[in-house]
BAGU-18472 format. One record per residue (C-alpha): residue number from 1; x, y, z. Coordinates in Angstrom, 2 decimals. Layout:
BEGIN
+-----+---------+---------+---------+
| num |       u |       v |       w |
+-----+---------+---------+---------+
| NUM |       X |       Y |       Z |
...
+-----+---------+---------+---------+
This chain:
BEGIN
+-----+---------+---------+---------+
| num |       u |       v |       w |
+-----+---------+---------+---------+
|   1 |  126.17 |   91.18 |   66.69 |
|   2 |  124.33 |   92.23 |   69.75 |
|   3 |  124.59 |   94.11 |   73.57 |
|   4 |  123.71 |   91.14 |   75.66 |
|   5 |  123.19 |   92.28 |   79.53 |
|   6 |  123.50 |   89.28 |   82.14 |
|   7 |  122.02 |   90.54 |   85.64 |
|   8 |  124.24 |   88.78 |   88.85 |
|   9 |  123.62 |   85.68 |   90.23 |
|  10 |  122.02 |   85.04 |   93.66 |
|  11 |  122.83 |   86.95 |   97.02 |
|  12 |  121.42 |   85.96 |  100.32 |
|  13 |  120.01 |   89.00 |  100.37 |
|  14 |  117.99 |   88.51 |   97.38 |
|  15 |  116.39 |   85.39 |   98.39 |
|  16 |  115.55 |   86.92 |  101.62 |
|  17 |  114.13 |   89.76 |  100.22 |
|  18 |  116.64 |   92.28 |  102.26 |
|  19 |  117.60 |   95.70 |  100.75 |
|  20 |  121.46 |   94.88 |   99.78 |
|  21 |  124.49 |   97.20 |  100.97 |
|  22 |  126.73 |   97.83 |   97.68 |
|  23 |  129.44 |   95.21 |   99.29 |
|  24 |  126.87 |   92.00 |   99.13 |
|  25 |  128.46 |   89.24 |   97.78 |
|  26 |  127.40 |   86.29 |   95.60 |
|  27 |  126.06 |   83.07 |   97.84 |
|  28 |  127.26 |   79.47 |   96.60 |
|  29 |  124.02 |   79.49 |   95.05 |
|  30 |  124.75 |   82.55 |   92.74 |
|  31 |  127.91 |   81.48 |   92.21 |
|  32 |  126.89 |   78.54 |   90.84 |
|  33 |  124.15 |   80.44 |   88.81 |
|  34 |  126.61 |   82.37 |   87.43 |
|  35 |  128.20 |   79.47 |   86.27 |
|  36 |  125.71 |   78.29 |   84.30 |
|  37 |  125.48 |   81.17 |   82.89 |
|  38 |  129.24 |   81.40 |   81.48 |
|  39 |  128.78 |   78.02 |   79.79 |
|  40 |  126.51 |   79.62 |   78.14 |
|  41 |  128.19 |   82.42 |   76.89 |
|  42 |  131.25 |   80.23 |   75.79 |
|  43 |  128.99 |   79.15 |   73.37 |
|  44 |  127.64 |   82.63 |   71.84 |
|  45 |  131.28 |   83.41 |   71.81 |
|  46 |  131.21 |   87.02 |   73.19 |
|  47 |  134.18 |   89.63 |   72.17 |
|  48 |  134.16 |   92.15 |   75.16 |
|  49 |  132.92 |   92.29 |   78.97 |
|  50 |  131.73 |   95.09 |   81.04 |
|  51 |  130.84 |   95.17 |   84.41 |
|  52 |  129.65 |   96.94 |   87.05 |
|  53 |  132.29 |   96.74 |   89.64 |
|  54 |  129.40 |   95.84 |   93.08 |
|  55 |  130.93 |   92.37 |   94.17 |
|  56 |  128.02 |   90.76 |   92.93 |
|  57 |  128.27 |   91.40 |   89.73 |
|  58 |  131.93 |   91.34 |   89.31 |
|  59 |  131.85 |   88.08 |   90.66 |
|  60 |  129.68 |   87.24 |   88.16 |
|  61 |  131.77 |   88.90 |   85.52 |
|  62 |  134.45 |   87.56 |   86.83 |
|  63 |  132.94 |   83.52 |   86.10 |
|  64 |  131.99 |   84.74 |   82.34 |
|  65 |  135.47 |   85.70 |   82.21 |
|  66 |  136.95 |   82.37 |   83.16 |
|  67 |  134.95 |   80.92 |   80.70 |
|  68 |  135.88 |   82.99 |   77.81 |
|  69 |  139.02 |   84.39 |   78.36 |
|  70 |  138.10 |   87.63 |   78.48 |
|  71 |  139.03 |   90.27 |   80.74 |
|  72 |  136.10 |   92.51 |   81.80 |
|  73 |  135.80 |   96.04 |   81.98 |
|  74 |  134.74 |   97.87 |   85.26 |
|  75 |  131.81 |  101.07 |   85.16 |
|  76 |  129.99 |  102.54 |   88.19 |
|  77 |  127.48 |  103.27 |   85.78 |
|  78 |  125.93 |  100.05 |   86.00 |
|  79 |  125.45 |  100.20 |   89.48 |
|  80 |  122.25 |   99.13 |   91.34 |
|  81 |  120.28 |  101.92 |   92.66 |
|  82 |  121.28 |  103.31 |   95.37 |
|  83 |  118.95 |  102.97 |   97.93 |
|  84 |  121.18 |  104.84 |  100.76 |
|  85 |  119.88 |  103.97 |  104.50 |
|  86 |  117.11 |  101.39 |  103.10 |
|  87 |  120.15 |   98.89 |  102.46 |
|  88 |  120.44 |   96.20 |  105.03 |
|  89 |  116.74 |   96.61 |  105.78 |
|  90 |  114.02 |   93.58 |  104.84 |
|  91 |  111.79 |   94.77 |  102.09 |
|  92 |  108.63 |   93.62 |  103.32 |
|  93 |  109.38 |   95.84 |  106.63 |
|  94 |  108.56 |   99.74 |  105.30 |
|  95 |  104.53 |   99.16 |  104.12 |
|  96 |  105.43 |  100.71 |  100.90 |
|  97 |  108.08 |   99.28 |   97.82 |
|  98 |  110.93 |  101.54 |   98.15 |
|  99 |  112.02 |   99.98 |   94.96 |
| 100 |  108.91 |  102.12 |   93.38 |
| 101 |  109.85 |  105.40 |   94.92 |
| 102 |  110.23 |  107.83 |   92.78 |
| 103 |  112.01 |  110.54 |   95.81 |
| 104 |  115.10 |  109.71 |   97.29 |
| 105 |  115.66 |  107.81 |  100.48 |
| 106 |  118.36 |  109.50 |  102.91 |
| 107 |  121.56 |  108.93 |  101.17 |
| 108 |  120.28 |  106.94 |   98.39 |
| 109 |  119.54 |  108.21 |   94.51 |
| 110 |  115.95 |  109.57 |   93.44 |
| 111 |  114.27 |  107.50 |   90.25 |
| 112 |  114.83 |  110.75 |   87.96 |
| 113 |  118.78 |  109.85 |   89.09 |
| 114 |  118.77 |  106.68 |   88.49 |
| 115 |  117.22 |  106.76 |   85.51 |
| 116 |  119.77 |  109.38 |   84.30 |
| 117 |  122.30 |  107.13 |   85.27 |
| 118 |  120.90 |  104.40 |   83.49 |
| 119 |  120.80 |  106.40 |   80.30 |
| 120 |  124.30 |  107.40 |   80.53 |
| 121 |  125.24 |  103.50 |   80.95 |
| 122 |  123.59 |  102.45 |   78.19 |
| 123 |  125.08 |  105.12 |   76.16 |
| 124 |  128.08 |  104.11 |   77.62 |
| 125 |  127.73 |  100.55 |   76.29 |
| 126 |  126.67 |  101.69 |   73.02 |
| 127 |  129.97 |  103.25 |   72.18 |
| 128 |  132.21 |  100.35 |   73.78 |
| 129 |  130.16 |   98.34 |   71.32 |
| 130 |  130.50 |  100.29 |   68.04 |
| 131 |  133.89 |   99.60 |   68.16 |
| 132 |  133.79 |   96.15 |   68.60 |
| 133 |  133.24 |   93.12 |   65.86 |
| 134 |  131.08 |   91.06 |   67.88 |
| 135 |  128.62 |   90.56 |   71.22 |
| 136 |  129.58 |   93.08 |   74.02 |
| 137 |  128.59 |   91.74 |   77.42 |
| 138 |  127.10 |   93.63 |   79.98 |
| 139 |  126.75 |   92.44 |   83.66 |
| 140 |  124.55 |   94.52 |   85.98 |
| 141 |  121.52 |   94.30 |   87.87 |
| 142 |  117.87 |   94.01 |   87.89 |
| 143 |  116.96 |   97.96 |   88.27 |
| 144 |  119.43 |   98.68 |   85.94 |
| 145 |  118.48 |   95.85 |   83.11 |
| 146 |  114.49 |   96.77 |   83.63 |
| 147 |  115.51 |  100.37 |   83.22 |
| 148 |  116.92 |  100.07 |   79.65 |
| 149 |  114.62 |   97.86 |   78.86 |
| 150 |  111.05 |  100.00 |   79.55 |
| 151 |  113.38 |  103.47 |   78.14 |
| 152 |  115.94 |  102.46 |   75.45 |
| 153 |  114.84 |   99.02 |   73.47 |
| 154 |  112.73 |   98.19 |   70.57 |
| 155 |  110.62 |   95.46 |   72.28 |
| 156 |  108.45 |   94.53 |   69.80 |
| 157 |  106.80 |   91.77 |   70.80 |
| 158 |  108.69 |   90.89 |   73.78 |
| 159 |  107.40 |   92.55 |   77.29 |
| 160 |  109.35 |   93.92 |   79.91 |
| 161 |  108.72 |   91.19 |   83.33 |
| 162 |  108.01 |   92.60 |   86.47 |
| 163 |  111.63 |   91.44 |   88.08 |
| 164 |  114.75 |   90.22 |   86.05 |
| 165 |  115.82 |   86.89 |   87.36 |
| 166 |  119.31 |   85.71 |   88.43 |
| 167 |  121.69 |   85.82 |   85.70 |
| 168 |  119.08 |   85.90 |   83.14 |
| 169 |  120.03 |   87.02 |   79.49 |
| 170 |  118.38 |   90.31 |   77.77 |
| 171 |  119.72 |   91.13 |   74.23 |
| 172 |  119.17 |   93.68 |   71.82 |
| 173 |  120.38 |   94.71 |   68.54 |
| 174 |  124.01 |   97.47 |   68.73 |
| 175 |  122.30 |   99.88 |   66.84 |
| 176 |  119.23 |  102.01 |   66.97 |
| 177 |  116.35 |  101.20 |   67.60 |
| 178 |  117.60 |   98.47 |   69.56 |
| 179 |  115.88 |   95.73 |   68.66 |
| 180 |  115.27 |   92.83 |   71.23 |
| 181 |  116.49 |   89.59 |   70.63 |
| 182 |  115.57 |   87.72 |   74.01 |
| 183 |  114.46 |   89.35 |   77.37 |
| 184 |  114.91 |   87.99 |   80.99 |
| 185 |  115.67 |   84.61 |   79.43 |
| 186 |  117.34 |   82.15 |   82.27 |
| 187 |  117.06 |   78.88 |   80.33 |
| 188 |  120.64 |   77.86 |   81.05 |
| 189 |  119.80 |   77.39 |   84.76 |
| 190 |  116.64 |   74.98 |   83.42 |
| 191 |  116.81 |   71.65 |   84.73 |
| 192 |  119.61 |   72.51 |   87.16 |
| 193 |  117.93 |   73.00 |   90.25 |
| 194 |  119.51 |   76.72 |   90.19 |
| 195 |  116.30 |   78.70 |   88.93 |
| 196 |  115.67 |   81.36 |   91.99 |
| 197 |  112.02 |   81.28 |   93.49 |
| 198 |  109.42 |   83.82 |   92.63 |
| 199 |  109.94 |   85.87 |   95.71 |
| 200 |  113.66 |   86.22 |   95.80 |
| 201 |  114.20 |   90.38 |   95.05 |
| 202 |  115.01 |   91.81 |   91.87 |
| 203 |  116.71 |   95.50 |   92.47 |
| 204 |  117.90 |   97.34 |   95.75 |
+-----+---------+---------+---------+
């Protein structure tokens, strides 16, 4: 019985490598994605859902849902960062990765921020799962995902990646030390046509 976090599908803004505003929605292509994705999860036969509410990944959440029946749980916690007046703005346009910065843009969250944020989510998630009898699913986003993973998780042999892809599956063990299971696996969308390109943008 596991934590198994699902980041969102595809945005436009991802695969054009924009900085998204916290209202982005899913594209057909994400949607799709996260598609995939809940057939998937049928399968593993999940007991719970929680979701970050960003459109995104409630939409997301909201396809896992169909799928299973279940009726996910909302959390700002597991929010992107926030990358205040950056959003809207193509990456590849400051001559620096403001997805690296470690002060915070105008309006936006610092790393030590985030990070605290992250902590409390996972915490968070923890506890839902403890009183549950089964996998808890958790749908987020990249930042957040790539945060627990390099903080709170027993990777063992696994390695963080660089970027969490589209909908891609990390699981760990529900209780200390957190053992991982799988990490930034996207296998579902093998074969499909769906997997995203190597330069679409994980986080912001």
């Amino acid at each position: 019985m596991t934590i198994l976090f699902v980041r969102h599908g595809e945005t436009a803004l991802n695969a054009s490598r924009t900085m998204q505003p916290a209202d982005t929605p899913l594209s057909e292509r994400g949607i799709d994605q996260a598609r995939q994705a809940a057939l998937r999860l049928r399968a593993l036969k999940p007991v719970a859902i929680v979701s970050s509410d960003m459109p995104r990944a409630l939409r997301t959440a909201q396809e896992i849902a169909r799928e299973t029946g279940l009726n996910p749980a909302l959390t700002q916690l597991l929010h992107e960062r926030n990358f205040g007046d950056l959003r809207g703005h193509p990456h590849d346009a400051f001559g620096f990765d403001p997805i690296a910065m470690l002060e915070a843009p105008p309006n936006g969250e610092s790393m030590a921020e985030f990070t605290e944020r992250c902590r409390q989510a996972f915490e968070h998630v923890v506890a839902l799962r403890s009183r549950l009898d089964g996998t808890l699913v958790v749908v987020t986003h990249g930042l957040v995902i790539h945060t627990i993973l390099s903080n709170w998780i027993d990777l063992g042999d696994h390695v963080v990646p660089e970027r969490i892809a589209n909908t891609a599956f990390s699981e760990c063990a529900a209780n200390a030390p957190y053992a991982a299971v799988r990490v930034n696996c996207a296998a579902h969308l093998a074969d499909t046509g769906l997997a995203e390109g190597s330069r679409s943008l994980s986080g912001g």
